[in-house]
C-alpha positions, -999 to 999 in steps of 0.1 A, spaced: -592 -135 151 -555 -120 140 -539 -158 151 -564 -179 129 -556 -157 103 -522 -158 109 -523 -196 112 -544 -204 83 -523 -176 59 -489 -196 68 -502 -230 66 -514 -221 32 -478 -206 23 -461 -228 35 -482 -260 21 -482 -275 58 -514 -285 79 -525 -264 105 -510 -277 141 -532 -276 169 -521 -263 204 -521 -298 213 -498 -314 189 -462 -321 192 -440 -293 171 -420 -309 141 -381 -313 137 -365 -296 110 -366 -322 78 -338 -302 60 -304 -323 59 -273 -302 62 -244 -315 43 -210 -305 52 -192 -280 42 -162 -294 11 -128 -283 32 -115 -266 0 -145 -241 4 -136 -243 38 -99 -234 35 -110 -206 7 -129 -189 31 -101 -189 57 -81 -177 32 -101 -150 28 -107 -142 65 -70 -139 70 -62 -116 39 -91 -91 49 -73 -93 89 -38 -81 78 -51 -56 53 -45 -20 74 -63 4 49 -95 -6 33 -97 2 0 -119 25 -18 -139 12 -49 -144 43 -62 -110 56 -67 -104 90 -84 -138 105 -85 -139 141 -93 -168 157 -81 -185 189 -95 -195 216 -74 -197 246 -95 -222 274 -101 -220 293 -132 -211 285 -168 -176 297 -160 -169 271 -137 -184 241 -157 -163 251 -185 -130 250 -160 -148 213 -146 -154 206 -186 -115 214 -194 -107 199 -162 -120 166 -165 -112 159 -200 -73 168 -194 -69 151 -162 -46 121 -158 -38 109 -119 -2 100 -110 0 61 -111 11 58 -74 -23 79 -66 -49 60 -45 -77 67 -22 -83 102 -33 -114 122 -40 -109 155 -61 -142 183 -56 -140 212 -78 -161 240 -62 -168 279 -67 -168 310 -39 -186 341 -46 -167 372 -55 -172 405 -69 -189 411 -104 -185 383 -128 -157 364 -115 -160 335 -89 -130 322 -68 -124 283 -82 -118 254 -55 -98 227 -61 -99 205 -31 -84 169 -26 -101 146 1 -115 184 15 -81 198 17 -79 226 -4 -49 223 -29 -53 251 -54 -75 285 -55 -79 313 -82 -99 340 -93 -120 322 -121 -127 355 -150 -152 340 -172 -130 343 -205 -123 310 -221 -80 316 -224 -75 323 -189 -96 294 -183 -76 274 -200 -45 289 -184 -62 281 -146 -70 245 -155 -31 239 -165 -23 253 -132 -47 235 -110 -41 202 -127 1 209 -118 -10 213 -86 -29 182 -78 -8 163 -95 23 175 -71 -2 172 -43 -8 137 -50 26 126 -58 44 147 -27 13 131 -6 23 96 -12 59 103 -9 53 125 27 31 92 36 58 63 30 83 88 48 65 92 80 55 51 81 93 49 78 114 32 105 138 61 108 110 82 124 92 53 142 102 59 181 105 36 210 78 61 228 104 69 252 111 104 260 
């Protein structure tokens, strides 16, 4: 019962007469036309540039994430955000501002960079030593981000590449 069904529903799709067991299958009536060599070429182009890339590259480059609890720390996120500006040599980089527990009213603030933390503080919940924090934790990524791309380019360097002999 399920193959007349079946049978019936896709000759009615696909505007075709139903086949009987007996009958010989058809041949594919679609004409293929050949491929223009520029495409051609443009796609090994292509091919070979993605090849000899080494890194891939992020599309979402920069993204500051917020992980914060309390008002305090959305205000520190808020001041944060609207006063950051990435070195230009930056890349690949994820920034996640979090907040730790601590006694009373205050909260430890986490500023990590691709989950390596980079700067910690006691976060009080006045709005001047906020202020005061956010300066410090934005210097602090910033010379994260520019000594990280400078520590990268010197250990790719050939003076520490080795000839893996002891």
């Amino acid at each position: 019962m399920v193959a007349i069904v079946y049978i019936v529903f896709s000759a009615f799709l696909f505007n075709e007469p139903v086949l009987r067991p007996d009958s010989v299958v058809r041949v594919d009536t679609i004409k293929v036309k050949e491929t223009p060599a520029s495409l051609t070429k443009l796609l090994e182009q292509s091919k070979k540039q993605l090849l000899e890339t080494e890194e891939p590259e992020m599309e979402l480059d920069g993204l500051l994430v917020d992980m914060t609890k309390t008002k305090g720390g959305k205000d520190f996120y808020d001041l944060f955000y609207n006063s950051w500006e990435p070195p230009q040599a930056a890349k690949n980089f994820t920034i996640t501002i979090s907040e730790k527990p601590n006694r009373l009213n205050t909260t430890f603030i986490v500023v990590s960079i691709n989950e390596n933390v980079v700067y910690e503080n006691i976060l009080q919940p006045r709005l001047d030593i906020i202020e005061y924090l956010k300066e410090e934790a934005i210097a602090a990524t910033q010379s994260y981000l520019a000594n990280y791309e400078e520590i990268m380019r010197e250990l790719n360097g050939d003076d520490l590449s080795g000839s893996g002999i002891y």
